[in-house]
Structure formats: structure tokens, C-alpha cells
C-alpha positions, 0 to 999 in steps of 0.5 A, spaced: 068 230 498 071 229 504 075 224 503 078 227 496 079 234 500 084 230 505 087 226 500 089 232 497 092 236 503 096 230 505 099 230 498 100 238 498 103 236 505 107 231 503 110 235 496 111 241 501 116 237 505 120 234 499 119 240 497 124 242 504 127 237 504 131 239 497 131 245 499 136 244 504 139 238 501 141 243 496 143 248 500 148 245 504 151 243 497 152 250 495 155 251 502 159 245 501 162 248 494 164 254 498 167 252 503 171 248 499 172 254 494 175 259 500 179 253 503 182 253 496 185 261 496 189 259 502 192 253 500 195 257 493 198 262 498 201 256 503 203 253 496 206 260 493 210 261 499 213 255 500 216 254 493 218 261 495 222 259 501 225 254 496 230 260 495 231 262 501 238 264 500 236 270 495 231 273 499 232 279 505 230 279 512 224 283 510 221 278 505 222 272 510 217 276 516 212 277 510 212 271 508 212 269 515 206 273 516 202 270 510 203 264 512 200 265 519 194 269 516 192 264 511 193 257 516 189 261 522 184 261 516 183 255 514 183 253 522 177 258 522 174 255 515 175 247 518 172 249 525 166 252 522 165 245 517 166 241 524 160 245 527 156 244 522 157 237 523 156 237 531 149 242 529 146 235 525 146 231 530 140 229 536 141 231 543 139 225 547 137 230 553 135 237 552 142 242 553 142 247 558 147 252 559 149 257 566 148 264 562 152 267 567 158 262 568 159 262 559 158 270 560 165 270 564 168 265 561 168 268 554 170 274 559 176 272 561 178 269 554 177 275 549 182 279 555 186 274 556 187 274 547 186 283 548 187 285 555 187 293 553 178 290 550 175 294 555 170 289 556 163 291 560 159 286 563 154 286 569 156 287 576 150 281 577 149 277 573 142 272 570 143 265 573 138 263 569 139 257 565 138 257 557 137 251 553 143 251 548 149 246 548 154 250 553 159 250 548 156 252 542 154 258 546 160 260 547 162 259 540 156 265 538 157 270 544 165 269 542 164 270 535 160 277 536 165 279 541 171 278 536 167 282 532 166 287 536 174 288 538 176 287 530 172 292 528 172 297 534 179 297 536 182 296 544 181 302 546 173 302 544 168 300 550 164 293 548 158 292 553 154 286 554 148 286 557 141 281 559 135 281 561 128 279 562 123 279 556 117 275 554 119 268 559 126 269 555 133 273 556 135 278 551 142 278 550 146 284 547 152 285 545 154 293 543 161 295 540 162 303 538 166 300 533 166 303 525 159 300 524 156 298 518 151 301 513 143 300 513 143 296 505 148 291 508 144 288 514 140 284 510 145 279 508 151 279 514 149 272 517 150 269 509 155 264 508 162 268 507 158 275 507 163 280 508 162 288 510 168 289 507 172 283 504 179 287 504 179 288 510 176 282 513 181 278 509 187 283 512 184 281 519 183 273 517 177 273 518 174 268 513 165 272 513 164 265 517 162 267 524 156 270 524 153 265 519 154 260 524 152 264 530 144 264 525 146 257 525 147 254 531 141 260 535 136 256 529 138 250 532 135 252 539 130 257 536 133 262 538 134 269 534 138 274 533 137 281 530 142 287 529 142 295 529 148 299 526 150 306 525 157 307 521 162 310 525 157 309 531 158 302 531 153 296 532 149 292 536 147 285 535 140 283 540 139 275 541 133 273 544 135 266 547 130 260 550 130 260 558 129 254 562 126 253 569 131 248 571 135 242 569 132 239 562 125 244 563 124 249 558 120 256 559 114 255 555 
């Protein structure tokens, strides 16, 4: 009885496995097709406008600067587009040794690169900082803290206060970021870490943004068990929490 008991638990372990394992092949699929399928709306505008400078003669000064500008939207999307597939990419390979990131250090660095791309952002951070070290890739960090202050610019304006704040919580460091941006509705939330999910799809277009960034925020704090939630209010705006993985010290996760 013993011995059929276990056989059918490992062949329910194995079945659930094969189960996970055609899950996620069919989900990286799916998100392979959509990306594609994005990569394709900005290839057909780039194709439209260039057979439209074949006759540059006949157009005026005004249609050059929107063809200009069409041009510029739709190759900073397929830059975006392109990044995020590298990422993913980077995301599917084994680290030899477990990655530590200096909180404080990438704090500042994302700092100095989101005023220097929007110097009127009144951007605030703490006066002292956590030292502490997260076991994360620097890099990749970067990307997730980068994204979700972009977010915070392009939906709140420069003239709109962005906090960053950090503490300790359970052996962890709760990392948030808070706009006082246009905020989002509560029926939306569920689904804005999906795969080109948008808020709203006109105005994230007319901004460039291709509902990529917080996709591949989930996918990289996934990766180090890290989470992420969120709290919005229209006209409000939005808070996004992340409870990272603290280290001791070099390669020592905090248990």
C-alpha cells in the first residue's frame, strides 16, 4: 500500500511539473507573438513615412517636423521593445554567484539620471540613506527603480512631487516609490504588470511607451523573490511598494 501511495505521488509530482513546465513554454510564446505583433505597428509607421519623404519636395515645413517626430516616437519604441526581449533574455540565465546590489549607490544613480533627463522632476530621497545590500543584479535594479520613476514623471508631470522612501520590514527593505500623478482606477490594478497592458493605450502611445515597463519590473523582482504591490487613487496619484531580499553581507542572504 505504501509503496503504490508513493508511486502515485511522484507521478502526480511529475505530471504537475510537466504541467509548469508547458505552461511557461506556452507563455513565453504568447509573449514572443506579442512583441513581434508590437514590433510590427512601429515598422509600418517607419515604412509610411519614409515613402512619404520620397516626395519631400511636395510637402511643407510643418508636415517634415511631424514626420520628424513620428519618426523619433516609433524608433524610441522599438528601442524600448528591443530592451525589454534582451532582458528577458538576461533573466533566463544562471548567475555563478548570488548578486548584491548597494541600495544606496543605485538610489542615487537612478537619482542623477532621471534629473538629468528632467531637471524640473522634484525628485525626493532620503537625507540617509540604507547602506544595506539587496540580493538583486545592480543593473537590473536599476531597470525596475528607473522604470517606476519614469512612470511617475510621465504620468505626474515635472512639477509633481515623487518620493522614494526605505525601510526595514520583517529582515527585508520596503522600497517605495509615491507620484501625486493622474492615478489609476481601482478595476485596473489586477492586470498593469501584464504584458502590454495599458492604462490607457492613447496616451501611453502619444507618450511612447509601449506597456512594457512594469511587465518587466514583475519579471525581474520574480526572479529574486521579490514583490511588488501597488495603491492608486485617480487624481491622487500612485504608490507602487517593493519588499526586496536583504543581504548580511557579500554573496549572505538575510534569512
Amino acid at each position: 500500500m505504501f509503496t503504490f501511495l508513493t508511486f502515485l505521488f511522484f507521478l502526480l509530482l511529475f505530471f504537475f511539473f510537466l504541467r509548469q513546465y508547458f505552461r511557461l513554454k506556452r507563455e513565453k510564446e504568447l509573449i514572443l507573438m506579442q512583441i513581434a505583433h508590437e514590433l510590427r505597428a512601429p515598422l509600418t509607421i517607419l515604412q509610411g513615412y519614409a515613402e512619404s519623404l520620397r516626395h519631400l519636395g511636395k510637402l511643407s515645413s510643418s508636415q517634415i517636423k511631424e514626420i520628424g517626430k513620428q519618426i523619433l516616437l516609433s524608433s524610441e519604441r522599438m528601442d524600448r521593445i528591443v530592451s525589454v526581449f534582451m532582458t528577458l533574455a538576461r533573466l533566463e540565465k544562471e548567475e555563478k554567484a548570488e548578486p548584491v546590489c548597494d541600495l544606496s549607490k543605485s538610489i542615487k544613480k537612478c537619482q542623477e539620471l532621471l534629473l538629468s533627463a528632467h531637471p524640473k522632476v522634484h525628485l525626493f530621497i532620503p537625507e540617509k540613506l540604507d547602506s544595506s545590500l539587496v540580493c538583486m543584479e545592480e543593473s537590473l535594479f536599476e531597470i525596475v527603480l528607473m522604470n517606476l520613476l519614469e512612470n511617475a514623471v510621465r504620468y505626474s508631470g515635472e512639477g509633481k512631487k515623487i518620493q522614494i522612501s526605505c525601510i526595514e520590514k520583517e529582515k527585508k527593505l520596503l522600497l517605495c516609490v509615491a507620484d501625486e500623478g493622474i492615478g489609476m482606477r481601482a478595476s485596473h490594478l489586477p492586470y498593469i504588470f501584464r504584458c502590454f497592458y495599458s492604462v490607457n493605450p492613447r496616451m501611453s502611445r502619444k507618450m511612447g511607451g509601449a506597456g512594457l515597463g512594469l511587465f518587466i519590473v514583475k519579471k525581474i523582482l520574480d526572479k529574486y523573490h521579490a514583490t511588488i504591490s501597488v495603491q492608486s487613487k485617480e487624481n491622487e496619484g500612485t504608490t507602487f511598494s517593493l519588499l526586496l531580499p536583504k543581504c548580511k553581507a557579500l554573496g549572505k542572504k538575510d534569512s
